[in-house]
PDB file with one MODEL, atoms N, CA, C and O in Angstrom:
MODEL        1
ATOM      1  N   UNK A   1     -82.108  -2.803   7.217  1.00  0.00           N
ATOM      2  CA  UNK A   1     -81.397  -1.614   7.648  1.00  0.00           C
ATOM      3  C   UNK A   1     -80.030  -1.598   6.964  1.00  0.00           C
ATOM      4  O   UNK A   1     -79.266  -2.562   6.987  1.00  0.00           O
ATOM      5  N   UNK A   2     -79.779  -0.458   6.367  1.00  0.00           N
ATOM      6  CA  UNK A   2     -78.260  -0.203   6.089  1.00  0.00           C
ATOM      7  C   UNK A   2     -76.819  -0.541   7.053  1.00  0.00           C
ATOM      8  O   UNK A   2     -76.966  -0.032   8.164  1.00  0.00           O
ATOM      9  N   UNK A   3     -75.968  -0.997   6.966  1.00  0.00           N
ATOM     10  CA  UNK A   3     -74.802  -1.107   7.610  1.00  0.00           C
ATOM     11  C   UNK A   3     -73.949  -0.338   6.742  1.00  0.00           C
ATOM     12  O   UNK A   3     -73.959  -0.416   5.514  1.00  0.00           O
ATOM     13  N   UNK A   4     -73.181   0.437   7.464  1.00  0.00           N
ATOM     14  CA  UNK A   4     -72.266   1.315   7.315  1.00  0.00           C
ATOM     15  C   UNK A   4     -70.400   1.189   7.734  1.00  0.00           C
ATOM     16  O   UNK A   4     -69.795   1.832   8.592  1.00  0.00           O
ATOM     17  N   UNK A   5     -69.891   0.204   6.844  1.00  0.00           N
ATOM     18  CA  UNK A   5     -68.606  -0.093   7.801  1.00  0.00           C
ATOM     19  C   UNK A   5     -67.490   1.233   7.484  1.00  0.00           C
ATOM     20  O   UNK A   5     -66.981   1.215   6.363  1.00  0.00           O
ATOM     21  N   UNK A   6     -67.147   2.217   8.289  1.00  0.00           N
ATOM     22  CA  UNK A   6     -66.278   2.828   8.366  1.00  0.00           C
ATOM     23  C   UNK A   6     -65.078   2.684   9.587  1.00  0.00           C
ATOM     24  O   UNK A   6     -64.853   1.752  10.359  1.00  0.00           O
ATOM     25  N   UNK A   7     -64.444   3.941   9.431  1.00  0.00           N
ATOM     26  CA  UNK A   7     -62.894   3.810  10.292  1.00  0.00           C
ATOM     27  C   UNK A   7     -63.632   5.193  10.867  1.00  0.00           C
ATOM     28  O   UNK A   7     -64.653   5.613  10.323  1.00  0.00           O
ATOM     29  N   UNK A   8     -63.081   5.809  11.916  1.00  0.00           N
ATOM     30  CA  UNK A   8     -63.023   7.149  12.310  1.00  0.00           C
ATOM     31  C   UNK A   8     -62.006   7.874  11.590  1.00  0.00           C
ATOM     32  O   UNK A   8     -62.374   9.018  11.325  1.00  0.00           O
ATOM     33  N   UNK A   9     -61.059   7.639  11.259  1.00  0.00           N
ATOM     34  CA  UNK A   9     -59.912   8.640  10.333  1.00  0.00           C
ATOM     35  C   UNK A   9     -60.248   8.751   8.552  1.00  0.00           C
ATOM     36  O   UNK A   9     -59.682   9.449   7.710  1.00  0.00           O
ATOM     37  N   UNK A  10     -61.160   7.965   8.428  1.00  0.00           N
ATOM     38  CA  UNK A  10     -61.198   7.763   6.736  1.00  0.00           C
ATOM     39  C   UNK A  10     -61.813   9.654   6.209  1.00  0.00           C
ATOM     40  O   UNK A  10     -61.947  10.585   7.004  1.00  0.00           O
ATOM     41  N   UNK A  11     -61.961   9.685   5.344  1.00  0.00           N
ATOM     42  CA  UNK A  11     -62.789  11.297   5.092  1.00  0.00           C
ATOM     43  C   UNK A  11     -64.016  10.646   4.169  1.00  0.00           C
ATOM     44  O   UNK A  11     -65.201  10.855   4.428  1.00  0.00           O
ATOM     45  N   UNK A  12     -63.610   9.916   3.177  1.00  0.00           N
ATOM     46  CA  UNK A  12     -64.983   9.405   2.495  1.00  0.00           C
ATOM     47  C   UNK A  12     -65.972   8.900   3.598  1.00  0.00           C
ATOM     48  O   UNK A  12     -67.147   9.255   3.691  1.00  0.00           O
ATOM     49  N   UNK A  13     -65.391   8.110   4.336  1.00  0.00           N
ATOM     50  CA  UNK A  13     -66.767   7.417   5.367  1.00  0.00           C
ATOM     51  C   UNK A  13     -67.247   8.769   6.040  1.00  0.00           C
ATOM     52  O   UNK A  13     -68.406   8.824   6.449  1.00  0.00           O
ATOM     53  N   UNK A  14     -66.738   9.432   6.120  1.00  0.00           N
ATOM     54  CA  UNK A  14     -67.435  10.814   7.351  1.00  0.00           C
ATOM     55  C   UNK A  14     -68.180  11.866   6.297  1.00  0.00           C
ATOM     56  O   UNK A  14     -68.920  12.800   6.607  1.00  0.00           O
ATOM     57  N   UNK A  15     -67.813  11.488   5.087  1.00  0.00           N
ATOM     58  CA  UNK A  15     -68.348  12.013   3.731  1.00  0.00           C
ATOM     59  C   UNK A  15     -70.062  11.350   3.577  1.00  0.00           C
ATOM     60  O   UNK A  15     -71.036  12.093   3.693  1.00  0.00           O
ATOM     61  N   UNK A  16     -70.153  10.241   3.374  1.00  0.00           N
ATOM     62  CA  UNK A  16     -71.006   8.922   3.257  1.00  0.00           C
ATOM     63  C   UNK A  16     -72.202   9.359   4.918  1.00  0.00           C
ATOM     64  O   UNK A  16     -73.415   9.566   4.960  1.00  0.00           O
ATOM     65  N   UNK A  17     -71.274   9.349   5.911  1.00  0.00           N
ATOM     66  CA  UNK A  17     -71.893   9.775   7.483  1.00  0.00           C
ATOM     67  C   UNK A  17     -72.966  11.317   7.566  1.00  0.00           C
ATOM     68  O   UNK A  17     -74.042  11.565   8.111  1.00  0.00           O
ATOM     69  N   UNK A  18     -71.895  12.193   6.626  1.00  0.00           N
ATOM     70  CA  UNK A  18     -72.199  13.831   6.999  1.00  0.00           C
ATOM     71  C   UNK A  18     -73.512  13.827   5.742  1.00  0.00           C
ATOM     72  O   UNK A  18     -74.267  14.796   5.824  1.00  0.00           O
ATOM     73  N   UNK A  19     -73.842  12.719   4.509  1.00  0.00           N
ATOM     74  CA  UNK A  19     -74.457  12.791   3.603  1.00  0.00           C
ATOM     75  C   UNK A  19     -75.995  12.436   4.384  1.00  0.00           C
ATOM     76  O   UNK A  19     -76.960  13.183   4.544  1.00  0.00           O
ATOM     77  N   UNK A  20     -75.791  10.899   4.821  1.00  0.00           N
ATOM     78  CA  UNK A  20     -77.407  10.366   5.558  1.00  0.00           C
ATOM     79  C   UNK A  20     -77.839  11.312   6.354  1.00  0.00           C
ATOM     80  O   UNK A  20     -79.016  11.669   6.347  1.00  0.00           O
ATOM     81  N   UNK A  21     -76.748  11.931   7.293  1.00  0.00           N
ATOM     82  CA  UNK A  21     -77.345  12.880   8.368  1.00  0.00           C
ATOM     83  C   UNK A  21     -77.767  13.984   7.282  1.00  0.00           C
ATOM     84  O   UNK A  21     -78.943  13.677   7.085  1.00  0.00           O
ATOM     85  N   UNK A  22     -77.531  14.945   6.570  1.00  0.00           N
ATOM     86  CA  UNK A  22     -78.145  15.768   5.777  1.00  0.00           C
ATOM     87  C   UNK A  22     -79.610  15.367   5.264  1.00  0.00           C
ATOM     88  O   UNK A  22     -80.518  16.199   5.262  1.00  0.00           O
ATOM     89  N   UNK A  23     -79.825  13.801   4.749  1.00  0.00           N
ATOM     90  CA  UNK A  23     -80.606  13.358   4.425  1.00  0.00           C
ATOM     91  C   UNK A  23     -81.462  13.324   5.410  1.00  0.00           C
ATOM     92  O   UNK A  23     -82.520  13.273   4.782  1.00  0.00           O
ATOM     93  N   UNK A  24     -81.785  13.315   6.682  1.00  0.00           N
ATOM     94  CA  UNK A  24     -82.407  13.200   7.732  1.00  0.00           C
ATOM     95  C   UNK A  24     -82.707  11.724   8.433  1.00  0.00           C
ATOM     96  O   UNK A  24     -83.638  11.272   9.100  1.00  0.00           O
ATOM     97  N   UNK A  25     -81.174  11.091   7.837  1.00  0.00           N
ATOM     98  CA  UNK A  25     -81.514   9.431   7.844  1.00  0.00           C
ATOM     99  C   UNK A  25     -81.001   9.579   9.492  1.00  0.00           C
ATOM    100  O   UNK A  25     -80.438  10.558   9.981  1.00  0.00           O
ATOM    101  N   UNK A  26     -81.354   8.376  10.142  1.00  0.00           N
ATOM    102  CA  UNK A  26     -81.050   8.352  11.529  1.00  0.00           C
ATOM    103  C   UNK A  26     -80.554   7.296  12.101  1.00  0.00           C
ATOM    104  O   UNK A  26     -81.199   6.279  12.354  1.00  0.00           O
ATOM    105  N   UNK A  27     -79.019   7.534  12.409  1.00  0.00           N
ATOM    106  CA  UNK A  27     -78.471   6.468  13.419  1.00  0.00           C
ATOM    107  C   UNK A  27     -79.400   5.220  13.842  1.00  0.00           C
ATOM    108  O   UNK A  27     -80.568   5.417  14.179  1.00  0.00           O
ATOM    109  N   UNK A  28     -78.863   3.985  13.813  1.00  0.00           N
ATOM    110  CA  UNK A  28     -79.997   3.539  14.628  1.00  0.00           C
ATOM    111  C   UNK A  28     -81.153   3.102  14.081  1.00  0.00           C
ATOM    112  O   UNK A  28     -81.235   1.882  14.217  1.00  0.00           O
ATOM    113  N   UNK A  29     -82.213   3.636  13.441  1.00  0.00           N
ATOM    114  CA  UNK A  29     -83.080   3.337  12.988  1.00  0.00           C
ATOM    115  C   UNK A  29     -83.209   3.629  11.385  1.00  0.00           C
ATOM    116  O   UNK A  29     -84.317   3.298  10.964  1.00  0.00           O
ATOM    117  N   UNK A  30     -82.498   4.071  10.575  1.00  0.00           N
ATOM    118  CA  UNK A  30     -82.241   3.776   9.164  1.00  0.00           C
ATOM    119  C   UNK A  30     -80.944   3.409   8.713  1.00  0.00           C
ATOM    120  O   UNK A  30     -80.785   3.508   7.497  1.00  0.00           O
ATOM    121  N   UNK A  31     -79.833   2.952   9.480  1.00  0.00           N
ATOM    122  CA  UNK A  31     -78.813   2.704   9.256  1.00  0.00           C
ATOM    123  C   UNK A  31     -77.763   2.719  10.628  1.00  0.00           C
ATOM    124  O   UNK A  31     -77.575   3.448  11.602  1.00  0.00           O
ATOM    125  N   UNK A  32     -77.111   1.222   9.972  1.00  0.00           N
ATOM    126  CA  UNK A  32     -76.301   1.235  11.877  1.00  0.00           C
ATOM    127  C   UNK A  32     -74.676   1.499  10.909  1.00  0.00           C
ATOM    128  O   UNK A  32     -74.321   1.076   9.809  1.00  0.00           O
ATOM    129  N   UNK A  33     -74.134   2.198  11.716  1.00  0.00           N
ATOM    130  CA  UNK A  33     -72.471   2.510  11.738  1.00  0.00           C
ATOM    131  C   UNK A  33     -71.487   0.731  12.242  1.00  0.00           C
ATOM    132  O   UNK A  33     -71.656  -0.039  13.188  1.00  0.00           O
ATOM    133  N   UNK A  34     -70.992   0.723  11.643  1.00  0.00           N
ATOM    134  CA  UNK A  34     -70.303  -0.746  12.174  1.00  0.00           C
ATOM    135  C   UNK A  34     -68.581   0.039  12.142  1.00  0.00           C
ATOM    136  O   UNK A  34     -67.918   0.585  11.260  1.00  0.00           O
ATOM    137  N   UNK A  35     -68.383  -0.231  13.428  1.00  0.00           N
ATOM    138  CA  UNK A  35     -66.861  -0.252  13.209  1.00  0.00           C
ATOM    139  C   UNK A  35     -65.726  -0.933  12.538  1.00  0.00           C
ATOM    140  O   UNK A  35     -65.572  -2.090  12.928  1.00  0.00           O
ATOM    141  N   UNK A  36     -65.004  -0.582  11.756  1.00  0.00           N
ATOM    142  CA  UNK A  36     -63.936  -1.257  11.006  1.00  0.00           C
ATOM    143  C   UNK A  36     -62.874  -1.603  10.529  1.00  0.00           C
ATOM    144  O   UNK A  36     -62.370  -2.286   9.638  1.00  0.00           O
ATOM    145  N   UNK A  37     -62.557  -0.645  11.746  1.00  0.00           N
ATOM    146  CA  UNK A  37     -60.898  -0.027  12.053  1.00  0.00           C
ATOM    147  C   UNK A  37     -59.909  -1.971  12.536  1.00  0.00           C
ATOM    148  O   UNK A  37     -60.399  -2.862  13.230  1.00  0.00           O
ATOM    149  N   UNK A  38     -58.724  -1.978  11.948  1.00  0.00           N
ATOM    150  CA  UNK A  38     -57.871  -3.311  12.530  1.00  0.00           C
ATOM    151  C   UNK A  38     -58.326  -3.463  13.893  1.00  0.00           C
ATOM    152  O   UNK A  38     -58.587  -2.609  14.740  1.00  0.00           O
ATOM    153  N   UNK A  39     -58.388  -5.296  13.948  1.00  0.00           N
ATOM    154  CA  UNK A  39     -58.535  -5.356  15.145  1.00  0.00           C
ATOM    155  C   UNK A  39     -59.811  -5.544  15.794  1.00  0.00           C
ATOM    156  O   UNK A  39     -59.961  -5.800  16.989  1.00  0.00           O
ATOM    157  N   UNK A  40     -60.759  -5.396  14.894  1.00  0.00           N
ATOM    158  CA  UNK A  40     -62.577  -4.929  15.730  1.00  0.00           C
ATOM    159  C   UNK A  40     -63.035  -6.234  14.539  1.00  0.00           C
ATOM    160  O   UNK A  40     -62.587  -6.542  13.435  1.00  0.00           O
ATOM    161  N   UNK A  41     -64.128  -6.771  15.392  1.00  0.00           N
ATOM    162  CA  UNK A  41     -64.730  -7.817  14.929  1.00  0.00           C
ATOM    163  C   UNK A  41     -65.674  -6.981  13.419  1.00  0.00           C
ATOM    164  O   UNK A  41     -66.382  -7.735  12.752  1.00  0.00           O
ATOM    165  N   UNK A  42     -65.606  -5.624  13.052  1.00  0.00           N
ATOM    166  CA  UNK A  42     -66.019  -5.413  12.141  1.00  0.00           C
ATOM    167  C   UNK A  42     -65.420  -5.281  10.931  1.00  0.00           C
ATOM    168  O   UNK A  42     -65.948  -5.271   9.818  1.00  0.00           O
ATOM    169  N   UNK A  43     -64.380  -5.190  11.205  1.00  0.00           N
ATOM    170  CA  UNK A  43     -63.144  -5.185  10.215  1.00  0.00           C
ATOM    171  C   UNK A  43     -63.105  -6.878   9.956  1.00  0.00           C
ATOM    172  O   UNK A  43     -62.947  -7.021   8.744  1.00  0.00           O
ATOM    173  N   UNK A  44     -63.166  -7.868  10.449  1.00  0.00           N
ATOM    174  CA  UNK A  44     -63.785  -9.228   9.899  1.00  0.00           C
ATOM    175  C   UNK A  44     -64.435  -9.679   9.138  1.00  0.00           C
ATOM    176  O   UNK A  44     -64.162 -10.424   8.197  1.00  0.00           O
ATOM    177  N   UNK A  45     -65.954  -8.997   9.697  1.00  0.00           N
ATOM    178  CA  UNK A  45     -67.205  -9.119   9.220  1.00  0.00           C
ATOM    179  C   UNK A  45     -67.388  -8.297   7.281  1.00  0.00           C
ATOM    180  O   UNK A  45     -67.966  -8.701   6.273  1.00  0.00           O
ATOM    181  N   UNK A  46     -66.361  -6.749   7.657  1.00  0.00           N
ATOM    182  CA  UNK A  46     -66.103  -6.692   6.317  1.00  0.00           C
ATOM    183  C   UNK A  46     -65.365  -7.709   5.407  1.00  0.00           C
ATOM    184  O   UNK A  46     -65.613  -7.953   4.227  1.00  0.00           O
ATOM    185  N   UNK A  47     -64.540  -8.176   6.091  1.00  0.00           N
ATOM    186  CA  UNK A  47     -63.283  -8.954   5.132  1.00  0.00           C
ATOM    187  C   UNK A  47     -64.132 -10.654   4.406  1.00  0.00           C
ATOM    188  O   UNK A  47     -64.059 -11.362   3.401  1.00  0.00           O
ATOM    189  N   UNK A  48     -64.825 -10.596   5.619  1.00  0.00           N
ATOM    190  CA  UNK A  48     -66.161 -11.352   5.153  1.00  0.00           C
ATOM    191  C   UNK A  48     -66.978 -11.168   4.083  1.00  0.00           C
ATOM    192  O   UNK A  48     -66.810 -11.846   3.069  1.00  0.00           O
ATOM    193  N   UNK A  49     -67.796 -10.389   4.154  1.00  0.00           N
ATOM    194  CA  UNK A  49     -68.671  -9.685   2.833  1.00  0.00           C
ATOM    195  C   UNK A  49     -67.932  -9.527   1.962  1.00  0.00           C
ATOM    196  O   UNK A  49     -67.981 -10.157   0.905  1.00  0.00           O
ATOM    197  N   UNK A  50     -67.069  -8.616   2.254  1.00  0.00           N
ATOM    198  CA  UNK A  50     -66.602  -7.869   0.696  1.00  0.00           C
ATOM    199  C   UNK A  50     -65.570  -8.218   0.373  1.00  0.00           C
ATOM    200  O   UNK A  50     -65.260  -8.056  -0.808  1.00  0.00           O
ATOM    201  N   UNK A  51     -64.709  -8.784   1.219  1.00  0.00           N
ATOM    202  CA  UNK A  51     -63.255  -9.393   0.641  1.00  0.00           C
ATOM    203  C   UNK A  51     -61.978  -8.219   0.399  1.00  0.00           C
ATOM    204  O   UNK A  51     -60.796  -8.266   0.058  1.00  0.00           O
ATOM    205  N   UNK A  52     -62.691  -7.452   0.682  1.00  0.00           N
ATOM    206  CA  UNK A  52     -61.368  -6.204   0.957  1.00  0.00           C
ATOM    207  C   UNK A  52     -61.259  -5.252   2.054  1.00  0.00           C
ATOM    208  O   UNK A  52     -62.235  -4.971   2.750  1.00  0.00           O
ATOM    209  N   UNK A  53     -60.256  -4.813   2.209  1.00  0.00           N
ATOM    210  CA  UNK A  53     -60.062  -3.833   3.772  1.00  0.00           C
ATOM    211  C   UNK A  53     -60.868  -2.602   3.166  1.00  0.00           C
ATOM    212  O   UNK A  53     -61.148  -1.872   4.117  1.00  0.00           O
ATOM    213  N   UNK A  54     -61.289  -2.145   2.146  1.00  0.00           N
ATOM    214  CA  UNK A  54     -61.650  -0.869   1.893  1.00  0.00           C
ATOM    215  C   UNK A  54     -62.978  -0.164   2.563  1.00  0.00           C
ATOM    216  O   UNK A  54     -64.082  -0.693   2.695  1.00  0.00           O
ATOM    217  N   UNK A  55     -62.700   0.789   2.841  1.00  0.00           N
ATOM    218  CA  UNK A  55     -63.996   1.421   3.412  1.00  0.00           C
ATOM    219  C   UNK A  55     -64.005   2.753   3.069  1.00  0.00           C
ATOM    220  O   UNK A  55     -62.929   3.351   3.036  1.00  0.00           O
ATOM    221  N   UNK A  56     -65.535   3.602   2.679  1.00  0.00           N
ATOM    222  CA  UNK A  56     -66.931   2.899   3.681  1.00  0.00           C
ATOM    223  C   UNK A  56     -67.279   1.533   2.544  1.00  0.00           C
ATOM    224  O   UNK A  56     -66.788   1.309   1.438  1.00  0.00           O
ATOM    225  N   UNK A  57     -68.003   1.000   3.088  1.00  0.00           N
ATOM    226  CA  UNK A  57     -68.582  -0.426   2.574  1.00  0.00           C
ATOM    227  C   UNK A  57     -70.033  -0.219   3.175  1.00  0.00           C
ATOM    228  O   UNK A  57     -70.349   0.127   4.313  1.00  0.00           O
ATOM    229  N   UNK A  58     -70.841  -0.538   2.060  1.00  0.00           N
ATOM    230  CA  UNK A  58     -72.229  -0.459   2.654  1.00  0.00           C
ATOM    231  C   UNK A  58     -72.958  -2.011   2.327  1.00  0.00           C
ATOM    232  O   UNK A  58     -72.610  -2.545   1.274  1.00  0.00           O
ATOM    233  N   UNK A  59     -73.944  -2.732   3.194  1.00  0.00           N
ATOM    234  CA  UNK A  59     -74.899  -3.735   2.780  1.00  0.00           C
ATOM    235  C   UNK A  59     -75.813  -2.924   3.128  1.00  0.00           C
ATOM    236  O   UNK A  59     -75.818  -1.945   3.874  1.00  0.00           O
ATOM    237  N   UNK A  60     -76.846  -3.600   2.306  1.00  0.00           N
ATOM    238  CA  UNK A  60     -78.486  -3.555   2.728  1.00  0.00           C
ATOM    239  C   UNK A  60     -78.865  -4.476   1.711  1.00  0.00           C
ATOM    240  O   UNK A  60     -78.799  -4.441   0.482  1.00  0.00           O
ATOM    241  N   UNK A  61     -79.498  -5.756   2.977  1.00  0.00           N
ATOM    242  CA  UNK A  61     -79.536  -7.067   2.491  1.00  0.00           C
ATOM    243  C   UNK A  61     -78.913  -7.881   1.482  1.00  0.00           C
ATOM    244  O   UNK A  61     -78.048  -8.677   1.847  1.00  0.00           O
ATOM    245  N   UNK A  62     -79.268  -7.787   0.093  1.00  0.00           N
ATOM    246  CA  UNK A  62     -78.219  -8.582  -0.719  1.00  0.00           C
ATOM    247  C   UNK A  62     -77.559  -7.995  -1.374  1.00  0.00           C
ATOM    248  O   UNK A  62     -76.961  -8.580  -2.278  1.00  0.00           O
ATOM    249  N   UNK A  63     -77.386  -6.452  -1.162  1.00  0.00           N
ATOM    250  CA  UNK A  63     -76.838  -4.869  -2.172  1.00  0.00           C
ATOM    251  C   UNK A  63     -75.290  -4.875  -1.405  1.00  0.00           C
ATOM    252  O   UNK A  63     -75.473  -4.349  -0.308  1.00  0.00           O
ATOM    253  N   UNK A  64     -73.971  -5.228  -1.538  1.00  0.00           N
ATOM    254  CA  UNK A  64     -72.724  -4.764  -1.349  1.00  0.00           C
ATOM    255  C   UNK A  64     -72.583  -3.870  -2.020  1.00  0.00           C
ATOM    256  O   UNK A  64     -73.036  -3.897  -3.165  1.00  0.00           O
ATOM    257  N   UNK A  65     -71.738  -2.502  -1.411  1.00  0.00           N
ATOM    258  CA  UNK A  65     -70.338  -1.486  -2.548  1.00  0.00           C
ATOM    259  C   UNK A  65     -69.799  -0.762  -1.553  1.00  0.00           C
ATOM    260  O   UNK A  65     -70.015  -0.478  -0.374  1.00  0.00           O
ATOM    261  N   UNK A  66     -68.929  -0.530  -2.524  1.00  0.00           N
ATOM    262  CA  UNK A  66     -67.852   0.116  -1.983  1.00  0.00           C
ATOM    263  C   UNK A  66     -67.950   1.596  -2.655  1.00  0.00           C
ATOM    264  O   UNK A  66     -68.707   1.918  -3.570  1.00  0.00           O
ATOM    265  N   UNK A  67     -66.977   2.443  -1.965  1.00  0.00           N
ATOM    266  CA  UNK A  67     -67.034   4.012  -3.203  1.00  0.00           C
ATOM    267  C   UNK A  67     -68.281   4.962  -2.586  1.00  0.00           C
ATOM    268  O   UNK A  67     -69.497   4.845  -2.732  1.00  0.00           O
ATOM    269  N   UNK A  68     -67.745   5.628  -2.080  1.00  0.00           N
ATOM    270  CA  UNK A  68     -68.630   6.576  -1.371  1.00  0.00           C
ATOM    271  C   UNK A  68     -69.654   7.337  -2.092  1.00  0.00           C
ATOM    272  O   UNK A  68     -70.724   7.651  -1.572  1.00  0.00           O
ATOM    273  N   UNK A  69     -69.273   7.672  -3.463  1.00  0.00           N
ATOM    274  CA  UNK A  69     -70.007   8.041  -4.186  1.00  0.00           C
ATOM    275  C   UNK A  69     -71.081   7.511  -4.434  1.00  0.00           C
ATOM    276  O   UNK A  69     -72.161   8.017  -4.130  1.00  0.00           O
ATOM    277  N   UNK A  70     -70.908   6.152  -5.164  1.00  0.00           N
ATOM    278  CA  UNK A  70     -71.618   4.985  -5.051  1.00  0.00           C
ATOM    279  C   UNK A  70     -72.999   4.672  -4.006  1.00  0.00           C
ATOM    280  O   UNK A  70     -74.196   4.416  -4.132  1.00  0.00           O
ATOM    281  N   UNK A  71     -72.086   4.856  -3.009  1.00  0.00           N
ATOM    282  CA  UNK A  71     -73.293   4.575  -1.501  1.00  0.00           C
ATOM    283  C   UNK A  71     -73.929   6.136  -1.106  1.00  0.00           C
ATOM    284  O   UNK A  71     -74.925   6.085  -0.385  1.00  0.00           O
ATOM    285  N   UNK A  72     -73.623   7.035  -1.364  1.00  0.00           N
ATOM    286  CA  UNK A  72     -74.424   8.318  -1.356  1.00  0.00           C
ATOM    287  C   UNK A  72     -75.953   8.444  -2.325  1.00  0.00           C
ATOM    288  O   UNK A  72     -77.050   8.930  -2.049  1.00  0.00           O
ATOM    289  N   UNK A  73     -75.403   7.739  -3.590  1.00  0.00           N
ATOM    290  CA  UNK A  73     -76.122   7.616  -4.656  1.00  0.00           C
ATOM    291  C   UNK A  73     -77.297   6.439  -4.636  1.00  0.00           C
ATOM    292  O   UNK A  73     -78.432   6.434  -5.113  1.00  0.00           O
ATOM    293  N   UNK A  74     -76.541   5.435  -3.876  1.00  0.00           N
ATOM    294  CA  UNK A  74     -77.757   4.342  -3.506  1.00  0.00           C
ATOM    295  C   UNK A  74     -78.734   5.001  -2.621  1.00  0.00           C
ATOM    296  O   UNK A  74     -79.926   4.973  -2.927  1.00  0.00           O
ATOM    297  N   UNK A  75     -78.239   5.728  -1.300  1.00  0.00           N
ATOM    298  CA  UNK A  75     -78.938   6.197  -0.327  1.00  0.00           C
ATOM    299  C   UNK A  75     -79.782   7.099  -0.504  1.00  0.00           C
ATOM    300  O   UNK A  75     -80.667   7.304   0.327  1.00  0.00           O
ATOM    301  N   UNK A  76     -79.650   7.874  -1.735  1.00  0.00           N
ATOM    302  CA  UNK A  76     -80.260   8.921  -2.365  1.00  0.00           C
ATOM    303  C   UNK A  76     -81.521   8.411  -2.940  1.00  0.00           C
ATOM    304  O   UNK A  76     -82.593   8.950  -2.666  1.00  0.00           O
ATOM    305  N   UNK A  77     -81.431   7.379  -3.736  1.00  0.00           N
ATOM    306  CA  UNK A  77     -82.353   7.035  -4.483  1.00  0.00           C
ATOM    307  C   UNK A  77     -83.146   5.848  -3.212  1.00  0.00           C
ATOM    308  O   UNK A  77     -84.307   6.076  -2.875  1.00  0.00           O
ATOM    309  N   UNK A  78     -82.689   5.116  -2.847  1.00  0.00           N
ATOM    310  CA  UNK A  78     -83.483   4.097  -1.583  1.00  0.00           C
ATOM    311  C   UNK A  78     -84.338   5.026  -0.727  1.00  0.00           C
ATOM    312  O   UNK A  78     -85.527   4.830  -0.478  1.00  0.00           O
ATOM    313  N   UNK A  79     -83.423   6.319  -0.199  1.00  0.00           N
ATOM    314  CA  UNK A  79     -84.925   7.119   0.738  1.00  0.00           C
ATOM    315  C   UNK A  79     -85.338   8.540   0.536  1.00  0.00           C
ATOM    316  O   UNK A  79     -85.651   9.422   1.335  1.00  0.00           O
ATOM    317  N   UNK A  80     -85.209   8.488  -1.326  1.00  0.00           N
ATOM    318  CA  UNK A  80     -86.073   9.527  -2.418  1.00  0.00           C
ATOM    319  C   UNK A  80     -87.467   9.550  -1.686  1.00  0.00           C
ATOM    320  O   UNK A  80     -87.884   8.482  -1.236  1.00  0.00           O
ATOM    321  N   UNK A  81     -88.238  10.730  -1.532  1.00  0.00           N
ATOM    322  CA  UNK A  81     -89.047  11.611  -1.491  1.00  0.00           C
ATOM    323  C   UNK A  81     -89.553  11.561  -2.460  1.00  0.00           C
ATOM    324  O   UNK A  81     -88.881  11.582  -3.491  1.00  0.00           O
ATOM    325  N   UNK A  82     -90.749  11.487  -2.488  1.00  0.00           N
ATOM    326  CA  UNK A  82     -91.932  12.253  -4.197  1.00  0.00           C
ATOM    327  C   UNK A  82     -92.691  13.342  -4.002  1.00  0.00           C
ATOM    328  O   UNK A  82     -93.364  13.799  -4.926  1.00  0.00           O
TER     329      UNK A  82
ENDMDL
END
């Protein structure tokens, strides 16, 4: 499953958010939201993985990035339609 580390104030992460939901991806069961705002054990867990405060930050399994563009473009092609 995708992890999704955003902030609530960022615009790219709600960019990255407003993209899966278009996609018909679903909370929960194709991708979990991790909080990452100072202070939250997810903002750790990023500083962990990726080694920087930046967000959105996406894993899915051994795939890190950063760059919203980036993770729109992964998500695009991971749950492509034929």
């Amino acid at each position: 499953m995708l992890k999704i580390y955003q902030t609530a104030s960022c615009p790219f992460c709600m960019m990255v958010v407003r993209e899966a939901h278009n996609m018909g991806l679903k909370e929960g069961q194709d991708y979990q939201l991790i909080n990452a705002a100072r202070g939250t054990p997810g903002r750790q867990e990023l500083l962990q993985i990726g080694g920087q405060n930046q967000v959105p930050f996406l894993t899915d399994g051994e795939t890190a990035m950063y760059e919203s563009r980036d993770i729109i473009a992964y998500m695009r092609n991971k749950f492509a339609t034929v």
